[in-house]
C-alpha positions in Angstrom: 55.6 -24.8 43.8 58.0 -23.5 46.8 57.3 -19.9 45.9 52.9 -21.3 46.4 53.6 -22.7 49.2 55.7 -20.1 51.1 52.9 -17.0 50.0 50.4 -19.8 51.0 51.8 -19.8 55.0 52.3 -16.4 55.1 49.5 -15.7 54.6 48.1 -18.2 56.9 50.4 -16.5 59.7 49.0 -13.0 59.0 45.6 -14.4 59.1 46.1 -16.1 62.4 47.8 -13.1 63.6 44.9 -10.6 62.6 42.7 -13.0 64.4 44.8 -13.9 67.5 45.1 -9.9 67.7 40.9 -9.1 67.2 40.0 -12.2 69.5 42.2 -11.0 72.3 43.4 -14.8 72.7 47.2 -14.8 72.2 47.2 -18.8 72.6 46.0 -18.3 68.8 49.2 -18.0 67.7 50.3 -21.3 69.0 47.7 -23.6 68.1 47.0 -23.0 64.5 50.5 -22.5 63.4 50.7 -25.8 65.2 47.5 -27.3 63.3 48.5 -26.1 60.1 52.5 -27.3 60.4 51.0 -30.9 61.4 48.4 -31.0 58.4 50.8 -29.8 56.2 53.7 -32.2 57.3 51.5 -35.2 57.0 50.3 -34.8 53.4 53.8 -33.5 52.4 54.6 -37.3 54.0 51.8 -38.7 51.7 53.4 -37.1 48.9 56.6 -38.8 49.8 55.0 -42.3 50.8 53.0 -42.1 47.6 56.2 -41.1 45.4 58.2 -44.2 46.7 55.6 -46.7 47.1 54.1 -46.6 43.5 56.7 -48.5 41.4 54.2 -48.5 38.3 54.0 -44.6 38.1 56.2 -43.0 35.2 58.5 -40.0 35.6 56.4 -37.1 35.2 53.9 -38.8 38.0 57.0 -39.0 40.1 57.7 -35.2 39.8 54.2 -34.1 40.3 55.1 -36.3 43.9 57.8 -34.2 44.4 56.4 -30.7 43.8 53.3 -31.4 46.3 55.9 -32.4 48.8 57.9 -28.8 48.2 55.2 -27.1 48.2 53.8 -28.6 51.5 57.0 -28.3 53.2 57.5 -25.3 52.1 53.9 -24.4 54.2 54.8 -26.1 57.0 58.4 -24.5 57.4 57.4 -21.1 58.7 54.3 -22.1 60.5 56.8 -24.3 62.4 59.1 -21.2 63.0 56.3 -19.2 64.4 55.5 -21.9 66.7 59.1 -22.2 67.9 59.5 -18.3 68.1 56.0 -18.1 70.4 57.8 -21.3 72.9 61.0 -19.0 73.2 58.9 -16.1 74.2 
């Protein structure tokens, strides 16, 4: 699920990229890093709510919890990074 997740925002960042460099609008590469890190974040935060509010749901159900969170960590990770990296520059 990691490894999903990871190809999944990199290839969101080289999308955004592509278009940021087409459009001509740099800000681009701030704001949908920034959109997609927030989305992300908040149903990888689901995931988790979800895993430790449902006291009825057996193990397996549990892990399936756990691999969407990775995996949509593991999107909002480098989408984050980008973001950061545009602020310092």
């Amino acid at each position: 699920m990691v490894k999903k997740g990871l190809i999944t925002a990199i290839a969101g960042l080289i999308i955004t990229l592509s278009i940021s460099y087409v459009t001509g609008i740099r800000g681009l590469i701030y704001y949908l890093p920034l959109v997609i890190a927030g989305v992300s974040t908040a149903f990888a935060l689901d995931f988790l709510i979800c895993r430790f509010g449902n006291k009825e749901a057996s193990t397996s159900e549990k892990k399936d919890y756990v691999d969407g969170f990775k995996k949509f960590i593991s999107i909002s990770i480098p989408n984050l990074i980008a973001v950061f990296i545009y602020i310092i520059n």
